[in-house]
ROGUDO-224022 format. One record per residue (C-alpha): y, z, x; residue in three letters. Coordinates in steps of 0.05 Angstrom, whole numbers, padded with zeros to 5 digits, always signed. Each point is the difference from the previous one (the first is absolute). Last residue first. Layout:
# residues N
YZXala;...
//
This chain:
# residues 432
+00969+00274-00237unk;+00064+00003+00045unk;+00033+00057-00037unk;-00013-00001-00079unk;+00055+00037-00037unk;-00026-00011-00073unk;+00042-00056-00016unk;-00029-00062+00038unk;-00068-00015-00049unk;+00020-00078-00008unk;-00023-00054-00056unk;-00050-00049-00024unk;+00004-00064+00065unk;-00049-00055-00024unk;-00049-00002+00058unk;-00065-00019-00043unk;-00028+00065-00005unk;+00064+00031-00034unk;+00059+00027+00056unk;+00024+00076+00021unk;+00047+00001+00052unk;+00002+00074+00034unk;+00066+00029+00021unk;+00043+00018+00061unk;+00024-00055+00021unk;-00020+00003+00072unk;-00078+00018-00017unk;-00006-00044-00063unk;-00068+00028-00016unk;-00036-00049-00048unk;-00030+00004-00065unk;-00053-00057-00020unk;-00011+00003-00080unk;-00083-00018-00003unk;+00001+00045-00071unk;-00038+00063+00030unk;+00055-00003+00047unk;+00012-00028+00075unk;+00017+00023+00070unk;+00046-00023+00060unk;+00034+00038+00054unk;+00068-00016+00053unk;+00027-00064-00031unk;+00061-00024+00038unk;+00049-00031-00042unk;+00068+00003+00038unk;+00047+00051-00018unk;+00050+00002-00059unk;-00045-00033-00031unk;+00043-00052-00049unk;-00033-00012-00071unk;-00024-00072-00036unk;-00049-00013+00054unk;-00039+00065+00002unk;-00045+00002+00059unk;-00035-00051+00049unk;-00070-00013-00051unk;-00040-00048+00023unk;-00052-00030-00054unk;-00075-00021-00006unk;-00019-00021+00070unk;-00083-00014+00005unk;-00040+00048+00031unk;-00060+00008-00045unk;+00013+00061-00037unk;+00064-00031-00017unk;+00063+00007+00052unk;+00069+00042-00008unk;+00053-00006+00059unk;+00060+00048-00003unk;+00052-00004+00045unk;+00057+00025+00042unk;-00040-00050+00057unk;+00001+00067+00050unk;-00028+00049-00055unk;-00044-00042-00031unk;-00029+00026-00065unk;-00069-00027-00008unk;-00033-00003-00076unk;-00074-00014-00003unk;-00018-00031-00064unk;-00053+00031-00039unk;+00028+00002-00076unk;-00012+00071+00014unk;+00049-00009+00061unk;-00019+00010+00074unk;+00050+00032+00048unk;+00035-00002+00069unk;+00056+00018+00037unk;+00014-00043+00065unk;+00040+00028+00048unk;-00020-00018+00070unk;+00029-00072+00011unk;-00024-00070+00002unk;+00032-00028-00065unk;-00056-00021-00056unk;-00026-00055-00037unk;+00001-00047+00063unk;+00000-00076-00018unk;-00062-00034+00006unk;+00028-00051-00061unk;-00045+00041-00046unk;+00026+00065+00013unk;-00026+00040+00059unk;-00028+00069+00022unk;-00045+00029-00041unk;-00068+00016+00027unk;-00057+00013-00051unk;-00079+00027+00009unk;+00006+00044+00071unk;-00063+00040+00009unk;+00017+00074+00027unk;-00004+00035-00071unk;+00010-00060-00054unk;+00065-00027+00036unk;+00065-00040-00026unk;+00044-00021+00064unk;+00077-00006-00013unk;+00041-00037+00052unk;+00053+00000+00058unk;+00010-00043+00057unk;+00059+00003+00052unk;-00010+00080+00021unk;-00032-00030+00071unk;-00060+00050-00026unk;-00006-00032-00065unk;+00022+00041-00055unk;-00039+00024-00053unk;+00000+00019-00082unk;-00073+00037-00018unk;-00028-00014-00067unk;-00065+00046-00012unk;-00049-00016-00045unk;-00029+00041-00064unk;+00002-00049-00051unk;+00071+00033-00035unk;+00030-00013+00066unk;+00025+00053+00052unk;+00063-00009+00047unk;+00005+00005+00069unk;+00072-00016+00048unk;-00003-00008+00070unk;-00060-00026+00042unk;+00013-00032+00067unk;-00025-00069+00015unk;-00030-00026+00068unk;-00061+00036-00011unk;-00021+00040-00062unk;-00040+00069-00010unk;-00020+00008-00068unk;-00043+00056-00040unk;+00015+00059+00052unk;-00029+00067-00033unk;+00033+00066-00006unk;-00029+00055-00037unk;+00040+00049-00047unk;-00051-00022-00052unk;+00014-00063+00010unk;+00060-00025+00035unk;-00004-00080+00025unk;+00033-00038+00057unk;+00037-00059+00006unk;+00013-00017+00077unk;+00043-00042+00040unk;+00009+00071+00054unk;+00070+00001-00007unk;+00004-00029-00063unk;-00046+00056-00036unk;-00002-00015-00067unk;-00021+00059-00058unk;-00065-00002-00060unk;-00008+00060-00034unk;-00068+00000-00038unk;+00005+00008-00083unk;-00049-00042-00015unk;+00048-00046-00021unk;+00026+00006+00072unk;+00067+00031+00013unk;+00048-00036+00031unk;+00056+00019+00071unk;+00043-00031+00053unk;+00020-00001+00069unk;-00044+00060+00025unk;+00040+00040+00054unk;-00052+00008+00054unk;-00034+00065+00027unk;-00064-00058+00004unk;-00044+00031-00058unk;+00061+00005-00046unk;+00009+00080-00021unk;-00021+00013-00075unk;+00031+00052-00038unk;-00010+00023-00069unk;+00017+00038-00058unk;+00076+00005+00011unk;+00044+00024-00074unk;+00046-00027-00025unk;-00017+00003-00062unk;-00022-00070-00014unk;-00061+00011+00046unk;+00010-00011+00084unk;-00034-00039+00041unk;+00020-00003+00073unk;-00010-00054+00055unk;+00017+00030+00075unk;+00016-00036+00058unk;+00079+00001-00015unk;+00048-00053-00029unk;-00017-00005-00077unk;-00064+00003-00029unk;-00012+00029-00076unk;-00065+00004-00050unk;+00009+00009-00066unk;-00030+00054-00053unk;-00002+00006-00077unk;-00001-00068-00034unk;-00060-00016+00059unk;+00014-00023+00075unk;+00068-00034-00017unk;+00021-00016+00071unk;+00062+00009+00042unk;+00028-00032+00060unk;+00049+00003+00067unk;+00032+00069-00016unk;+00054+00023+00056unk;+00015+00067+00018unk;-00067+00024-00025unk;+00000+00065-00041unk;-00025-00027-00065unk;+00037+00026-00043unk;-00014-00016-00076unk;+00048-00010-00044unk;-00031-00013-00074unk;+00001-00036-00071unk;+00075-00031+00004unk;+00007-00039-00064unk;+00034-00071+00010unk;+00056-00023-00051unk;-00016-00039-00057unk;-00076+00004+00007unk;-00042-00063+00013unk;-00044-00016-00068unk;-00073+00036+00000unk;-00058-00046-00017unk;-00054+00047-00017unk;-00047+00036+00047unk;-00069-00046-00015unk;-00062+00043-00032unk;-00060+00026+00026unk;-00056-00003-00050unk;-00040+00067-00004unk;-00071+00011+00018unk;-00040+00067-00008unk;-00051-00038-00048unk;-00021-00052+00033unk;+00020-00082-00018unk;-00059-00049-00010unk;+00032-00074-00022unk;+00007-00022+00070unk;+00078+00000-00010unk;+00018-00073+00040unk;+00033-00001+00065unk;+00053-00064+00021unk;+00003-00035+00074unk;+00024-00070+00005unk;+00024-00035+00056unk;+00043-00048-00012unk;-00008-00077-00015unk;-00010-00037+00070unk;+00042-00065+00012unk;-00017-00085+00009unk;+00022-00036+00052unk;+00063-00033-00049unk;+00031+00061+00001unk;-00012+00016+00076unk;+00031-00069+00011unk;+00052+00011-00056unk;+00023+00064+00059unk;-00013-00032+00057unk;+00033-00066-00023unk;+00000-00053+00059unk;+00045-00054+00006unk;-00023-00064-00007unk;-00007-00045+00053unk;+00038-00065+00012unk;-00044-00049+00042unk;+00036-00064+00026unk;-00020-00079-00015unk;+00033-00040+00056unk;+00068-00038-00020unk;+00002-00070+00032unk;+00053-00036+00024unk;-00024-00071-00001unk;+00043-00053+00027unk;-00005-00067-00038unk;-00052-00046+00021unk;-00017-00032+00057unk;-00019-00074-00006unk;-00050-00002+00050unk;-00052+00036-00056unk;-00009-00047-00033unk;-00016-00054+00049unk;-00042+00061+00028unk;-00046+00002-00067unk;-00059-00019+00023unk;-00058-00013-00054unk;-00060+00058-00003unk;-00048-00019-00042unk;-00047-00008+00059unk;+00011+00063+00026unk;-00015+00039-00058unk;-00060-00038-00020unk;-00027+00016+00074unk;-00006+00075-00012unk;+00001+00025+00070unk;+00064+00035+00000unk;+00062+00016+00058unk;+00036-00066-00011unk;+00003+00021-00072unk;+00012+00079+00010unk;+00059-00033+00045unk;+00027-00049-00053unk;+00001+00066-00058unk;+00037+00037+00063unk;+00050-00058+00001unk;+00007+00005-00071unk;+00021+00070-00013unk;-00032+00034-00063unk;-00052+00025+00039unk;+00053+00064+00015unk;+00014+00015-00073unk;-00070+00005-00012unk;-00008+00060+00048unk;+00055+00037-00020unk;-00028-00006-00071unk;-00068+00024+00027unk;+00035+00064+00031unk;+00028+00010-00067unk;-00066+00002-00036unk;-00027+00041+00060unk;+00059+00056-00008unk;-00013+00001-00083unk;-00070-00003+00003unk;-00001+00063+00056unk;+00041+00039-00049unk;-00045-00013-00054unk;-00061+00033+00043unk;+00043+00055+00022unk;+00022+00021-00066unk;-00068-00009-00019unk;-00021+00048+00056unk;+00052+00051-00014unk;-00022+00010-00071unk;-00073+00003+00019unk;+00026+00060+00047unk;+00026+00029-00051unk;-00052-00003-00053unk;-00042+00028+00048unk;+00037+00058+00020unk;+00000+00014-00074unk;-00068+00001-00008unk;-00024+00044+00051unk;+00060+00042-00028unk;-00044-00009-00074unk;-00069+00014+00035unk;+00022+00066+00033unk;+00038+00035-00053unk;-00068-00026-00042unk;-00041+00052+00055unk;+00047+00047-00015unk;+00003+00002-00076unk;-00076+00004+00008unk;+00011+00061+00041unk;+00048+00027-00049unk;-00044-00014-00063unk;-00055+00040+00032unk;+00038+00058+00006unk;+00040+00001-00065unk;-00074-00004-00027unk;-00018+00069+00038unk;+00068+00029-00025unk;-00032-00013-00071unk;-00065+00019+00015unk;+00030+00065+00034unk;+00047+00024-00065unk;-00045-00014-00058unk;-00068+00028-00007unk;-00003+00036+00071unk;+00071+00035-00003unk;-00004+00003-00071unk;-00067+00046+00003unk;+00033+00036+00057unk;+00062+00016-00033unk;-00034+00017-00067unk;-00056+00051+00037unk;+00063+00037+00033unk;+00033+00008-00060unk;-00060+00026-00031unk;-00002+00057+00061unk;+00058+00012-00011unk;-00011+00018-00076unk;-00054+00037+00019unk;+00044+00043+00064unk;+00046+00011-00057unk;-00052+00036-00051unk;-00030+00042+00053unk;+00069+00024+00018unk;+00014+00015-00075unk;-00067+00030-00011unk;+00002+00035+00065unk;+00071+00032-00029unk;-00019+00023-00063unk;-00059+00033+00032unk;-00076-00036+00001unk;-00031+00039+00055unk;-00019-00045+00063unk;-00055-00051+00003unk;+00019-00052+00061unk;+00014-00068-00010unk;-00067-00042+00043unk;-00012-00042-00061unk;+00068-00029-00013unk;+00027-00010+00085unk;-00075-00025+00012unk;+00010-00053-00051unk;+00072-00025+00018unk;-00022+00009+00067unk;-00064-00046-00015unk;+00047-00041-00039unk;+00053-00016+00060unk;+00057+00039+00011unk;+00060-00039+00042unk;
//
């Protein structure tokens, strides 16, 4: 960027040549450059830096509040649990009192605690009663107290605990907008076509393809059953190789929103990381193999895994190497997911992660927090004429979940909520 004393030096030091038609016209240009020049600057330091210097200062006090409020909220909680605590312990020593009264209630303990005190005006009160007593009475069957408890509610217990609203995250215009901007606008709601439009063939030259990945609306990258992972434009045409690090086949395939390749290596239970043609290893597990990989809109990786005895599988959220989520159960500790390698994965805009299951025949959608939202086992009104076994997974720009149907021979494509829309299975698909 010029500062003034350029700006000064570049006006006062322009040299004297002969005024021709055409110096005057150069002259005349470099001026009015040299005025454009002066007006960026002088809005640069009038209006554009204090304002992004303001946007600084309101960020570091918004995180310093970030702080306070989940400060706050693990409070609250914890306060919650303690009353809960404190009320429960009423309740069990109330009850154990009750127990207690019912058992003084007998009279030849009441004769005992007599015989047993000091206090004299008890004793002497006390008139025999054995004459009375000789006389038996009738036989006494007697029906002891008994404890029923209620069964418990995990689901109205968590209701009646208490619950966190969502979180929240919305931007606001800042009032100050530059010159050169333009608003970026949504792609419109298209309808599904009629009949599918074939938009390109592209050969690959594997024998057998394992994954693709959207890395832009121009270029995807490919892995099938070889060492090698290729990216190739819509043309056709190769633009790049990369060779896993270990001469493995890589099991599956993402790109980064950065735009980094990200591949599984199952052999050696690592996820690794291509950047700039460079490969670095981000996780290395034990007792677990990594499969299948799929970016999120935040940036993490989720990674689908087996355990080594192949009777355990489960999807592990990460934010580089640290692990933030596991999914693995329902809330009766039931497993979400069949032990068993394929396992295609992907996470909606509405940001639920979608798993097909290639050994259950199933889909299994969760929120962003883990809990079960739907299971989807194919078309119920239509007979496959092979079993459902979905082989690939993706979704729109309107959350619709489309499936590969890999024995059937089409893709299922369902709303966000697991309502089944319609096939694509005339457009000579084979094994998708």
């Amino acid at each position: 960027m010029l500062c003034h004393t350029n700006l000064e030096r570049l006006h006062l030091n322009t040299p004297n040549v002969q005024t021709t038609p055409r110096n005057i016209v150069n002259f005349t240009l470099l001026r009015l450059k040299i005025n454009d020049l002066q007006e960026s600057l002088k809005e640069l330091e009038k209006d554009i830096c204090p304002t992004y210097e303001e946007i600084k200062i309101h960020l570091k006090s918004e995180k310093v509040n970030l702080e306070k409020h989940y400060k706050q909220l693990t409070t609250s909680v914890t306060k919650q649990g303690e009353d809960w605590q404190r009320e429960i312990n009423i309740i069990v020593n109330k009850q154990k009192s009750e127990i207690d009264q019912m058992k003084t209630k007998h009279s030849i303990l009441d004769l005992r605690k007599i015989l047993e005190t000091n206090d004299v005006s008890l004793t002497s009160a006390y008139k025999s009663r054995n004459a009375e007593f000789r006389r038996l009475p009738p036989k006494v069957n007697v029906t002891l107290p008994s404890f029923s408890p209620h069964q418990i509610n995990i689901e109205q217990l968590h209701q009646m605990f208490g619950s966190l609203s969502a979180l929240s995250i919305t931007t606001e215009e800042h009032g100050y907008t530059m010159k050169t901007s333009e608003a970026v606008s949504c792609p419109p709601v298209k309808p599904l076509l009629d009949e599918p439009e074939l938009i390109t063939t592209i050969d690959t030259g594997y024998g057998q393809m394992c994954s693709v990945t959207m890395l832009n609306d121009e270029e995807i990258w490919t892995c099938g059953k070889e060492n090698i992972m290729k990216l190739f434009n819509f043309q056709g045409e190769l633009l790049k190789s990369i060779q896993t690090k270990s001469g493995k086949i890589p099991c599956d395939i993402a790109v980064t929103r950065s735009g980094d390749l990200v591949y599984t290596d199952s052999d050696r239970r690592t996820v690794n990381r291509v950047k700039n043609e460079h490969i670095k290893k981000v996780i290395k597990l034990q007792g677990w193999r990594p499969y299948h990989v799929c970016s999120t809109f935040s940036d993490d990786l989720l990674v689908t895994m087996d355990s080594d005895e192949d009777k355990q599988s489960k999807v592990v959220r990460y934010a580089g190497s640290i692990v933030k989520q596991t999914i693995q159960f329902d809330s009766e500790g039931k497993p979400l997911y069949s032990s068993g390698y394929f396992k295609y994965m992907c996470e909606n805009r509405n940001l639920d992660i979608c798993v097909a299951d290639c050994e259950a025949q199933a889909v299994v959608v969760v929120n962003q927090a883990g809990t079960p939202r739907f299971k989807y086992t194919g078309h119920p009104f239509t007979t496959e004429e092979e079993e459902f076994y979905p082989h690939g997974i993706t979704t729109d720009s309107q959350s619709q979940i489309l499936i590969a149907d890999y024995y059937n021979r089409r893709v299922h494509i369902l709303d966000q909520d697991g309502q089944f829309l319609r096939y694509i299975d005339n457009c000579d698909l084979e094994h998708p």
